[in-house]
N, CA, C and O atoms as a DFTB+ gen file, in Angstrom:
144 C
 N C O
     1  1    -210.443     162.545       7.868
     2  2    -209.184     163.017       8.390
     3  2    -208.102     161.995       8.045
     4  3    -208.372     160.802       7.908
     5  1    -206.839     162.505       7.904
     6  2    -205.830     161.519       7.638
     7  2    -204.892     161.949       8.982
     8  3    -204.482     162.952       9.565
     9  1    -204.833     160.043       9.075
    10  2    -203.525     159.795      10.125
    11  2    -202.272     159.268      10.011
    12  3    -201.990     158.190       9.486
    13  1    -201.317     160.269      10.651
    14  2    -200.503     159.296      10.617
    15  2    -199.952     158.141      11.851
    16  3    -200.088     158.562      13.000
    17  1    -199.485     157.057      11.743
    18  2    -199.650     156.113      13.069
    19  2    -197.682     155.551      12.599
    20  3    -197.118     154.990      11.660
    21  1    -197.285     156.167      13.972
    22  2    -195.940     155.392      13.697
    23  2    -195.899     154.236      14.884
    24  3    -196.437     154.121      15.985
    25  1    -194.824     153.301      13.957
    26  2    -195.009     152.076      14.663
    27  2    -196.247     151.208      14.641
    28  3    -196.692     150.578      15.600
    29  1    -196.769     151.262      13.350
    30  2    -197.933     150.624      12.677
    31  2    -197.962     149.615      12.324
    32  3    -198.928     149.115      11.748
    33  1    -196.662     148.923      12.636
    34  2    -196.798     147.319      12.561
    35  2    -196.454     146.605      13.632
    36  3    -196.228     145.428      13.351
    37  1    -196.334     146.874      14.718
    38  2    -196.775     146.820      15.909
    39  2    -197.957     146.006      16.748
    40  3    -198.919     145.824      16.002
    41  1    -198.087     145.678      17.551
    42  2    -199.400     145.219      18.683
    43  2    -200.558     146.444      18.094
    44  3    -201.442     146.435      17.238
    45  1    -200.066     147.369      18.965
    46  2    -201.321     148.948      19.501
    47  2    -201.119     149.333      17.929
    48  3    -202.090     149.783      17.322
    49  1    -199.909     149.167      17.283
    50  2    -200.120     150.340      15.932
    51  2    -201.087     149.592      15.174
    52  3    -201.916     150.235      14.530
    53  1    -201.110     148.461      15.151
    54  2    -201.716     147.695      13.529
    55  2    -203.228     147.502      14.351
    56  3    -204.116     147.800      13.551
    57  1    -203.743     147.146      15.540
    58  2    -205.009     147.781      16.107
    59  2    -205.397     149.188      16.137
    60  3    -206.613     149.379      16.120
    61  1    -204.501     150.412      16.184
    62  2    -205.213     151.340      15.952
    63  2    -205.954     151.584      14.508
    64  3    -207.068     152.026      14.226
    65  1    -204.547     150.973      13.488
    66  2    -204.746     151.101      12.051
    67  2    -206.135     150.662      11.530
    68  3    -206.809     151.283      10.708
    69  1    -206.423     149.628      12.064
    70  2    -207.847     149.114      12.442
    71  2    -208.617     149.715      12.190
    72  3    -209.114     149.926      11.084
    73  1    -208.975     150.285      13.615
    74  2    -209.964     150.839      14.328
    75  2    -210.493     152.173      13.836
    76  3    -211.683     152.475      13.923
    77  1    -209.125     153.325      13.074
    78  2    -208.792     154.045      12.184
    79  2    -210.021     153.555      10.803
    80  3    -211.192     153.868      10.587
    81  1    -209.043     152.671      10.106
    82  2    -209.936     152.178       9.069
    83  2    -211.221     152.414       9.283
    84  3    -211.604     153.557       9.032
    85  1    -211.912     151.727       9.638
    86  2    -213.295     150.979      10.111
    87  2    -214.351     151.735       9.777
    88  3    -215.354     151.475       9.113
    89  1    -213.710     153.472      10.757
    90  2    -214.307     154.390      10.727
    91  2    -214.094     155.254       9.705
    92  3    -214.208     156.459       9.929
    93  1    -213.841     154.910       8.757
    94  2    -213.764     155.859       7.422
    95  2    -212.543     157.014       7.279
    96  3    -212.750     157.995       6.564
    97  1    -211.431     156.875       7.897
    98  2    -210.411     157.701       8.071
    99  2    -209.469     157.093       7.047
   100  3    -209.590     156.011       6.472
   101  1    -208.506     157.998       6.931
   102  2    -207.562     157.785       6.158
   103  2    -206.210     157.417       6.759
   104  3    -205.974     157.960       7.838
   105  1    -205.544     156.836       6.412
   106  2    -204.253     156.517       7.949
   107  2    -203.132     156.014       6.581
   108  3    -203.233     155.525       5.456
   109  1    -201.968     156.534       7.590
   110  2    -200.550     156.392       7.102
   111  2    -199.783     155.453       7.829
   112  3    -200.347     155.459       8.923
   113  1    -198.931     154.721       7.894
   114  2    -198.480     153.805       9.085
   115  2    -196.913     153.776       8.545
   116  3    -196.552     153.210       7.513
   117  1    -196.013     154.546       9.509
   118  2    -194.715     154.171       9.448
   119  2    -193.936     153.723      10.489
   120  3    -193.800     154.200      11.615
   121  1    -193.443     152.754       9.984
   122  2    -192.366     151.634      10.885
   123  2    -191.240     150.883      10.412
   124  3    -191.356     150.483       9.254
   125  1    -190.418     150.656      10.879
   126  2    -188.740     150.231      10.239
   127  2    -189.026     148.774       9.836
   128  3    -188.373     148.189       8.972
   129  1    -190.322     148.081      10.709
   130  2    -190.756     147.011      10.100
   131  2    -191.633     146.382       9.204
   132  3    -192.755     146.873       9.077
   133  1    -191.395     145.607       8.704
   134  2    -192.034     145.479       7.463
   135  2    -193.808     144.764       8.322
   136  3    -194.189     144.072       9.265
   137  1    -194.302     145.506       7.235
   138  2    -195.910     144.977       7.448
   139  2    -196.328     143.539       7.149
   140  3    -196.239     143.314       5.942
   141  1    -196.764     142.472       7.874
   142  2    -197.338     140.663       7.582
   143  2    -198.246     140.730       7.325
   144  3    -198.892     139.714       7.067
């Protein structure tokens, strides 16, 4: 499945993005901030 996760660079977003990953999903992450 593909996700999308806004506010993915974030605390909760860049842990879900994670957790997402891990499990073999596909994930999108949009946020006004830039990703570290």
């Amino acid at each position: 499945m593909i996700y999308l996760v806004t506010g993915g660079a974030g605390f909760l977003g860049i842990n879900l993005v994670r957790y997402l990953l891990k499990r073999g999903h596909q994930v999108r992450s949009l946020d006004i901030a830039p990703f570290d």
